[in-house]
C-alpha positions as CSV (number, residue, x, y, z in Angstrom):
1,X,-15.7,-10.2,13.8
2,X,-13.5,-8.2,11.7
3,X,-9.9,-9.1,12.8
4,X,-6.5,-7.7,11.4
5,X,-3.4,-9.7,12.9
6,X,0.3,-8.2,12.2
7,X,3.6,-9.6,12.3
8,X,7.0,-8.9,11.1
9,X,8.0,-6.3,13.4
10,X,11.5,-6.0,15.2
11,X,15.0,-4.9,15.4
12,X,16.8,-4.0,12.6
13,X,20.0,-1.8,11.9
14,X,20.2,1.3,9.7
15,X,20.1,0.5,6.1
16,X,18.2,-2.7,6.5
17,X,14.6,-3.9,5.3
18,X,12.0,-5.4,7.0
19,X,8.6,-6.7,5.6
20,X,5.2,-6.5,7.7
21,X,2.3,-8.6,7.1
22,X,-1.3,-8.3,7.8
23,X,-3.4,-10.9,7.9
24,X,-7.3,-10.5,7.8
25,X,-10.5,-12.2,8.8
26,X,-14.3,-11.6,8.7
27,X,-14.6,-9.9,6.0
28,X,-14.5,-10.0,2.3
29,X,-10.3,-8.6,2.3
30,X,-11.0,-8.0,-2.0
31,X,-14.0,-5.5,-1.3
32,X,-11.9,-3.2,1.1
33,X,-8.6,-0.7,0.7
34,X,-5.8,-0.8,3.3
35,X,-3.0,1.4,4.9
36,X,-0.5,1.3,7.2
37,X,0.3,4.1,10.8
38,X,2.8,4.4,12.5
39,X,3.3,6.0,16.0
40,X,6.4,7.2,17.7
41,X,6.2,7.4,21.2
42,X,5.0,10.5,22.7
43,X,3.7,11.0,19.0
44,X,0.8,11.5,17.0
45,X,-0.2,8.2,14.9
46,X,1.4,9.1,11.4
47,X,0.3,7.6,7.9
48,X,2.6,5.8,6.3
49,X,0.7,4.1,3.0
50,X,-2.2,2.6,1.4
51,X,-3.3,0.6,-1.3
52,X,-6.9,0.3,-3.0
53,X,-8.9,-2.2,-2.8
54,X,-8.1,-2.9,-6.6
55,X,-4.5,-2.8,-5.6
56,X,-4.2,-0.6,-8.8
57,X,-3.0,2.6,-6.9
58,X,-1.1,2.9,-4.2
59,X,-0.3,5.9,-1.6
60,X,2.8,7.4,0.5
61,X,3.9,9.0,2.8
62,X,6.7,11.7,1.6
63,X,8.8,10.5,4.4
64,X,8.5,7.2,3.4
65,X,8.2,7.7,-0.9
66,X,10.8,5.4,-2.5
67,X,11.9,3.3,0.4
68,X,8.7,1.5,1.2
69,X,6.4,0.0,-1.0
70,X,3.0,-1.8,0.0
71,X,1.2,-4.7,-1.5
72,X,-1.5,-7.1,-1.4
73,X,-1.9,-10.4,-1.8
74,X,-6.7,-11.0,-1.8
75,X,-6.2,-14.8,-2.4
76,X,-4.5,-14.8,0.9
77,X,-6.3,-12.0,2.3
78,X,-3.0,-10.3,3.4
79,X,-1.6,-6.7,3.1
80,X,2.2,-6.3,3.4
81,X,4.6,-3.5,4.0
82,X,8.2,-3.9,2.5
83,X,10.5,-1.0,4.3
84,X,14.3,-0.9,2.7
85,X,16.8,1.3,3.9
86,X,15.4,1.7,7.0
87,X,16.7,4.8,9.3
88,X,16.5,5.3,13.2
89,X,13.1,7.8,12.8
90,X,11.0,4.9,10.9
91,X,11.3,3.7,14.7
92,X,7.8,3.6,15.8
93,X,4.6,1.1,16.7
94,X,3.2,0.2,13.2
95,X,-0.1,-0.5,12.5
96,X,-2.6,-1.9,9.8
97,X,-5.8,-0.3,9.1
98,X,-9.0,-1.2,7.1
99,X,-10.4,2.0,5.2
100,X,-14.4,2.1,5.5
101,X,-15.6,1.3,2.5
102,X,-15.4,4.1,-0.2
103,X,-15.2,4.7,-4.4
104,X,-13.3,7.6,-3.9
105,X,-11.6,10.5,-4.5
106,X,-8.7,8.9,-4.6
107,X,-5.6,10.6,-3.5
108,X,-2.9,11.0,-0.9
109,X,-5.2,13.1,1.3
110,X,-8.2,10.8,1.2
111,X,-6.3,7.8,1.1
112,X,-4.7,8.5,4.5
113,X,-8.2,9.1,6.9
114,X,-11.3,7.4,7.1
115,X,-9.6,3.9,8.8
116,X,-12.3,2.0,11.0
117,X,-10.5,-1.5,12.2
118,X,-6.9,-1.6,13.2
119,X,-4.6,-4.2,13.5
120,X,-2.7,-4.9,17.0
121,X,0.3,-2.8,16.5
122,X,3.9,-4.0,16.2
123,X,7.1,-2.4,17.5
124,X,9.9,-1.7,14.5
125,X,13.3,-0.5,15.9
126,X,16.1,0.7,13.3
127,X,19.1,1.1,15.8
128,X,22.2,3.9,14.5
């Protein structure tokens, strides 16, 4: 069973960083790119970023560009999400996804559909 697990989430004051973590099982993590949602409430879900399953490229969001940046780590089969100066409207449910596999194009468009397993979502709350 494919499993993503998430952790890191939760309140946090304008201006201040936070780092999610996404842990995966059953599957090979190295053969596989990754992104990151997020959904307000009464909202839309919302991509955030991605990173290839090289971890040569990565992908963002323009709301997000320069303030988050997402990584990988394959040896501990682990995606991360680093958010810095965090403001109230990055509040939201965030959420891992696994991208079905794929060689390409690869760009902002592509990069941000095509998501078939999801992590269990967790709440991030940047208070004024």
């Amino acid at each position: 069973q494919v499993q993503l697990v998430q952790s890191g989430g939760g309140l946090v004051q304008a201006g201040g960083s936070l780092r999610l973590s996404c842990a995966a099982s059953g599957l090979t993590f190295s053969h596989y790119s990754m992104g990151w949602f997020r959904q307000a409430p009464g909202k839309g879900r919302e991509f955030v970023a991605a990173i290839t399953r090289s971890g040569d490229s990565t992908y963002y969001a323009d709301s997000v560009k320069g303030r988050f940046t997402v990584s990988r780590d394959d040896a501990k089969n682990t995606m991360y999400l680093e958010m810095n100066s965090l403001k109230p409207e990055d509040t939201a449910v965030y959420y891992c996804g696994r991208k079905a596999y794929n060689t390409g194009p690869y760009n902002t468009e592509e990069m941000s559909r095509g998501y078939d397993y999801w992590g269990q979502g967790t709440q991030v709350t940047v208070s004024s």
